[in-house]
N, C-alpha and C positions, 0 to 999 in steps of 0.2 A: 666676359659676359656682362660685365658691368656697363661697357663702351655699347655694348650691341644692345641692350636691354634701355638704355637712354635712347635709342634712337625712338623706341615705340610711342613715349608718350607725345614725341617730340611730333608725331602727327596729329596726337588731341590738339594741341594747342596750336599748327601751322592750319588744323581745320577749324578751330572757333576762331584762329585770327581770322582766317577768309569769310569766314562767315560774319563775322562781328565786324568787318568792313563793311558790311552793307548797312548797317546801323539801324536794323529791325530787331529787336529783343525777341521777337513772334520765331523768326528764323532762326536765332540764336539758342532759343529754348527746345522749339524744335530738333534742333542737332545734337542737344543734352537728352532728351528725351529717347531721341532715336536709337543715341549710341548706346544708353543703357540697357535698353531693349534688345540689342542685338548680342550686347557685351552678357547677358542673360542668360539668351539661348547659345551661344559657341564658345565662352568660358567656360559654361556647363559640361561641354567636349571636350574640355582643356584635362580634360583627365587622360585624352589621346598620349596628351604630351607628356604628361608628369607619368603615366603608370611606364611609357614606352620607356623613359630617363632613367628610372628605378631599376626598372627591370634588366636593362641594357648594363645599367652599372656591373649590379650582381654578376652579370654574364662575364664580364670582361675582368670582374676582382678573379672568379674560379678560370677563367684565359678560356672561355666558354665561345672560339667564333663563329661557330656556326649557328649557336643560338643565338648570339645577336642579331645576327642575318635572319632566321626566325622571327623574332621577335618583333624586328621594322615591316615584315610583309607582312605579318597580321594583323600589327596596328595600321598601314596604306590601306589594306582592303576594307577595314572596318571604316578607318576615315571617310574614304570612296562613298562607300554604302549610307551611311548617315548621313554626308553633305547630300548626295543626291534627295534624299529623305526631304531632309529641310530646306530643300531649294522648294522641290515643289508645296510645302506646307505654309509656305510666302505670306499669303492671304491671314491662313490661320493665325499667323503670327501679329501681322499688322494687328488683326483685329485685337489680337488680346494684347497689344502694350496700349497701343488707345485703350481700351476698357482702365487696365491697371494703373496707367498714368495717370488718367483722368484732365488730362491740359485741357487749357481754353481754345477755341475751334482753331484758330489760326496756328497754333504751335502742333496741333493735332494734324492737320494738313500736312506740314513740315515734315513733320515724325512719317507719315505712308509713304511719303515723296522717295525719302530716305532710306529707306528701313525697304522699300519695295527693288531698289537699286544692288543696296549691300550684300540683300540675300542671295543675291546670283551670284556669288562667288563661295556659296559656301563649301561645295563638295574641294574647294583649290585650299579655304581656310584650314580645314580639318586636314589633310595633305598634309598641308604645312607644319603644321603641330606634331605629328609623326615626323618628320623629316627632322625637326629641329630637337624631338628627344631623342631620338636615336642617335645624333648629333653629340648631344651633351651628355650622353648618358655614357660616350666614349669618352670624352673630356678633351674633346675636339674643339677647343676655346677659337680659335681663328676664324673655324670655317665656321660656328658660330655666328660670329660677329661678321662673316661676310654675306651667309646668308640672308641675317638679318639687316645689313646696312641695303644691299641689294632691294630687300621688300620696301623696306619703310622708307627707305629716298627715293623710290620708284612711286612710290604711296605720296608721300610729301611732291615730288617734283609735280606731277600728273595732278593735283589738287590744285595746287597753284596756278600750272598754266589754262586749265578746265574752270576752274573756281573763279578766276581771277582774270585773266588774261582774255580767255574765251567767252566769258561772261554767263556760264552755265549757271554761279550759285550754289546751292545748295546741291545739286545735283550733280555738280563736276567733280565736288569734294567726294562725294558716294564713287563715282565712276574712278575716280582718282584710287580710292582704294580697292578696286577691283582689278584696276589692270598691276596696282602691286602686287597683288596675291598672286594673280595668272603669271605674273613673271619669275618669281620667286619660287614657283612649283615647279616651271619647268624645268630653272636651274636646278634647282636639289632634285629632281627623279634624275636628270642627265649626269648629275655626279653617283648618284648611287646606282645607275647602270653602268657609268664607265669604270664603279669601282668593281664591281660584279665580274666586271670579263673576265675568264678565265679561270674565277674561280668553281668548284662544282658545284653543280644544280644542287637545290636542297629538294629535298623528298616529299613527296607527298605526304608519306607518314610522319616528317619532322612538322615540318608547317602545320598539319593538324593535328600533333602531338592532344592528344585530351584534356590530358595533366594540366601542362602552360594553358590551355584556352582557357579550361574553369579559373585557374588563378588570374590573366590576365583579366578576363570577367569581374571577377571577381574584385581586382582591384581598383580598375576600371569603375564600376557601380558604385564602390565605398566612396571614391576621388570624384566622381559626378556630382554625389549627395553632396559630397563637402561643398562642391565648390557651385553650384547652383543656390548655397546656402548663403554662399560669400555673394554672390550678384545678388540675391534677395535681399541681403541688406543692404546693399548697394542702391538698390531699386525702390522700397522704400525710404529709402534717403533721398532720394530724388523725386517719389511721391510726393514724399511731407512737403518738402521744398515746392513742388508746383503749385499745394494748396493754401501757400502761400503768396501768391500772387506770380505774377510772369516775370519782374524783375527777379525777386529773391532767386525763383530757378535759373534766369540767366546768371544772376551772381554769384551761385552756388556752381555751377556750372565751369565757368572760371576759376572758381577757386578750386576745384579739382583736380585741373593740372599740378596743383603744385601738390597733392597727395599722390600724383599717379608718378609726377616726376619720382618723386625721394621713392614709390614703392617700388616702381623698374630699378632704375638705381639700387636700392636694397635688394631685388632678387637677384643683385652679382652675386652675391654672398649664400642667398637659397641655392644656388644652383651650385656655386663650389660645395657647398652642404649633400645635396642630392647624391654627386658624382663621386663625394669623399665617404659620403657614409651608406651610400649603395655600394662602393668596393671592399671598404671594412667590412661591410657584414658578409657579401661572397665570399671573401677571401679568410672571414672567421677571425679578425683581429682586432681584438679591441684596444689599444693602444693610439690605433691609427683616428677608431670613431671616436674618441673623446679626445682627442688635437683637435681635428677639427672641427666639435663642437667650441672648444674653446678660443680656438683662433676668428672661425667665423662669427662669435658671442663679440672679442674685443673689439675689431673691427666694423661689425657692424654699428655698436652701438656709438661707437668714436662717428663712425660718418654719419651719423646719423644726426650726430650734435650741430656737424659742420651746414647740414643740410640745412637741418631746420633756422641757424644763423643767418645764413644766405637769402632763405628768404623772407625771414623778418626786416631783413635789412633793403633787399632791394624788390619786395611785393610788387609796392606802390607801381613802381616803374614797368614793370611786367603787367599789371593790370592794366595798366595805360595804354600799353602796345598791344593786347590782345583785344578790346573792345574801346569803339567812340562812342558807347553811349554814357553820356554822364549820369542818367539816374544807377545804372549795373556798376559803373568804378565806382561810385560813392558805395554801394552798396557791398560789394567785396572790398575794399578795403575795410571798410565796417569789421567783417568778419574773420577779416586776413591770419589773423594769430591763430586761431582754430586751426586754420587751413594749414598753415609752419608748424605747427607743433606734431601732427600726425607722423613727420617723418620719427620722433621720438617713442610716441605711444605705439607705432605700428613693427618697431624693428623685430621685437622679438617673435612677433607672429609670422614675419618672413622666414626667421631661422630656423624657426622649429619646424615652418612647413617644409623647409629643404631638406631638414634632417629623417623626417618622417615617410616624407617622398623617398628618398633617397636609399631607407631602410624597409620599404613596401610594410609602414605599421596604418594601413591605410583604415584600417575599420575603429582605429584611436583618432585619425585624424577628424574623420566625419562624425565620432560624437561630441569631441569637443566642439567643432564646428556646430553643431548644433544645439549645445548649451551656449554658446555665445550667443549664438542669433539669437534663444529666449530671452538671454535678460537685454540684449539689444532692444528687442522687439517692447519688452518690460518699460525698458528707461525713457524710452522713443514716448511711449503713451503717456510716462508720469512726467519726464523731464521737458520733454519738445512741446505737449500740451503747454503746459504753463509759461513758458520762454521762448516759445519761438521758433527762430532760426538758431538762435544761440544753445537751446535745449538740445535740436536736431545735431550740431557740432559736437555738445557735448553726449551724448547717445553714440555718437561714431566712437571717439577715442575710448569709448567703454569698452565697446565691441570689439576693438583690437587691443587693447590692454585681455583683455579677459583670453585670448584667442591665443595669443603668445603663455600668459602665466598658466594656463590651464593644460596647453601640451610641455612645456617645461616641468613642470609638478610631476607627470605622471615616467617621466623620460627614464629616469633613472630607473625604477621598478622593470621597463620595456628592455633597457640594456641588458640588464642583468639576467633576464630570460633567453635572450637573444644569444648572448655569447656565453651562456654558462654552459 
C-alpha cells in the first residue's frame, strides 16, 4: 500500500509540473486553489473509504463474509447517491471556493475552469473510495496497489498527453483526471461482479439490516467531521498563503508535494494499522493490536526520518523541475525545510489515524480532530500574523504534532475498554 499510495501524489506534481510549464504563476495558483477546493469537498467523503475499511476489517477478523459483501453495497449505493448530489451542486461549489480563497481574478478564473471540469466525476470519485476500502479492509495489498496504479497512471498518462501534448492546459490536466476515475471504477465494479458470481444473493433484510446502517451512519458522520476538519486546515493554509501574494501561493503550492509525498507514503503504514487493528478487535485479541501498534510506530517513524533526508538534500532540484518561473523557485526553496520536515512532525498523526480507523473509535478521532484545528486555527492568527509564510509553516507542524500526540494520549484508556 505503500507502493500504491505513492503513486497519488505522484499526479499533484505531474499536474503542477504541466501546468508550471506554461510559466504563468496566475495558472499555477489557480490549480493550488482548485485542488484544494475540491480536495475539501470529496476528502470530506473520504469517510466512504476509511468507515467501509474499518468495518470490512472487523467482519473478516469475526470470518463474517457475508457482511463484508454487505457492507461494500451499502457503502456503492451511498457513494452513487452523494456523487450524483455533488455533481450537480458544481456551481454552488465553484462559488464558494472563489468566495473562501479569495485569489486575485486571474487565478480565480483558473480555479472555475478547473474545479467546473473535476466535478463531473464525482459520483466515479466516491465509487472508488468504496471499492478501494473494501479492498483494504480485506488486506487485499496487491489488488490495492493495482487498482490504484490503474487510476493514477491513467490520471498521470491522460494529463500529459491532454495538458501538454494536445495543448488543452489547464483543462487537460482536470479532463486527465476524470478519465482516470471513470476507468478505475469500471475496473473495480468488474472485479467485484466477477467476484460475486455464484455466490448467493444477499437479502434484502441483510443489506438493510438497521443495526449496521445506524452504525455505519454513524461512523460515517464522526469520519466526515474529522476529516472536512483536516481539509479545513488545509484550506486555510492556502487561504493565508494566497493573501500573501500570488507567488507565495504558487510557492507554497510546490512545496506541498513534498508534504503530500511523505503523507501517502506514510499511509502504507495507516492502512497496515486500519486492516491490523480492525481484525484485532473483530476477532477480540489484543496481543495482535498492540504488535501492531508497535511495529507500525517503529517503522513509521524510521521512514520518516529517511523521507524528510531526501528531501532536504535534493528539494532544490525537484523545485527546479516542477516550475520555470524564477520568482516561485526562489521562493520555495526559501521555505523548503518547513516543507521536509512535515514528513517528521506528521508521522504520528497518520498512525494513530489508521489505528483508530481501523478500530471504528471514530467519535475519539473527530474530537481530537477538532482540538487541533483550534489551536491550528489559534497559532495561524498569532503566529502566521507576525511571520508570514514562515508563521503559516510553522502553524501546520503544530497542527499535526497536536493531532498525532493527542489520539496517542488517549489510546491506551480506548484499548483497555475495548478488549477488557
Amino acid at each position: 500500500m505503500m507502493l500504491a499510495y505513492l503513486t497519488t501524489p505522484l499526479i499533484g506534481i505531474v499536474d503542477t509540473a504541466v501546468v508550471g510549464q506554461l510559466g504563468d504563476a496566475a495558472l499555477l495558483g489557480g490549480l493550488a486553489a482548485g485542488a484544494i477546493v475540491f480536495d475539501v469537498v470529496f476528502n470530506t467523503f473520504n469517510a466512504l473509504r476509511s468507515s467501509t475499511t474499518g468495518l470490512v476489517a472487523q467482519a473478516f477478523g469475526r470470518g463474517d463474509s457475508v457482511e463484508e459483501r454487505a457492507i461494500l453495497m451499502r457503502s456503492l449505493i451511498a457513494s452513487a447517491g452523494i456523487g450524483i448530489v455533488l455533481a450537480l451542486l458544481t456551481p454552488a461549489v465553484i462559488a464558494a471556493g472563489v468566495w473562501f480563497i479569495s485569489p486575485e481574478p486571474e487565478v480565480a478564473e483558473a480555479m472555475r475552469r478547473y474545479i467546473g471540469i473535476r466535478m463531473l466525476a464525482a459520483p466515479l470519485t466516491l465509487i472508488n473510495f468504496s471499492i478501494l476500502g473494501y479492498v483494504l479492509g480485506r488486506g487485499e495489498g496487491n489488488l490495492g496497489l493495482a487498482i490504484q496504479l490503474l487510476l493514477n497512471g491513467t490520471n498521470i498518462a491522460l494529463s500529459i498527453l491532454l495538458g501538454l501534448k494536445l495543448g488543452w492546459g489547464l483543462e487537460g490536466v482536470a479532463w486527465g483526471t476524470v478519465g482516470g476515475e471513470a476507468l478505475a471504477a469500471l475496473a473495480g465494479l468488474a472485479i467485484i461482479v466477477r467476484r460475486s458470481a455464484g455466490m448467493p444473493r444477499l437479502t434484502r433484510a441483510r443489506l438493510l439490516d438497521t443495526k449496521a446502517l445506524l452504525r455505519m451512519l454513524a461512523l460515517n458522520g464522526d469520519i466526515m467531521i474529522r476529516s472536512f476538519s483536516l481539509l479545513a486546515a488545509f484550506a486555510l493554509f492556502t487561504r493565508q498563503g494566497a493573501q500573501l501574494g500570488t507567488v507565495t501561493l504558487a510557492a507554497n503550492a510546490v512545496l506541498m508535494n513534498f508534504f503530500l509525498v511523505s503523507g501517502y507514503f506514510l499511509d502504507g503504514f495507516a492502512t497496515a494499522a486500519e486492516q491490523l487493528a480492525g481484525r484485532a478487535v473483530g476477532a477480540r485479541y489484543a496481543p495482535a493490536f498492540q504488535r501492531a501498534i508497535r511495529l507500525t510506530c517503529l517503522w513509521g517513524f524510521a521512514l520518516s526520518g529517511v523521507c524528510a533526508a531526501v528531501f532536504l538534500l535534493g528539494g532544490d532540484s525537484f523545485i527546479r523541475l516542477i516550475t520555470t518561473a524564477p520568482e516561485v523557485r526562489e521562493a520555495a526553496t526559501l521555505y523548503l525545510p518547513w516543507a521536509a520536515l512535515t514528513a517528521v512532525s506528521g508521522v504520528l498523526a497518520f498512525q494513530m489515524d489508521g489505528v483508530f480507523i481501523g478500530a471504528t473509535w471514530s467519535r475519539d478521532m473527530r474530537n481530537m480532530m477538532l482540538l487541533s484545528l483550534a489551536i491550528f486555527v489559534f497559532w495561524l492568527m498569532v503566529v502566521g500574523a507576525r511571520f508570514g509564510n514562515h508563521g503559516l509553516w510553522a502553524a501546520l507542524h503544530i497542527f499535526l504534532i497536536t493531532r498525532g500526540v493527542s489520539l496517542a494520549a488517549i489510546l491506551p484508556r480506548r484499548a483497555r475498554q475495548t478488549f477488557a
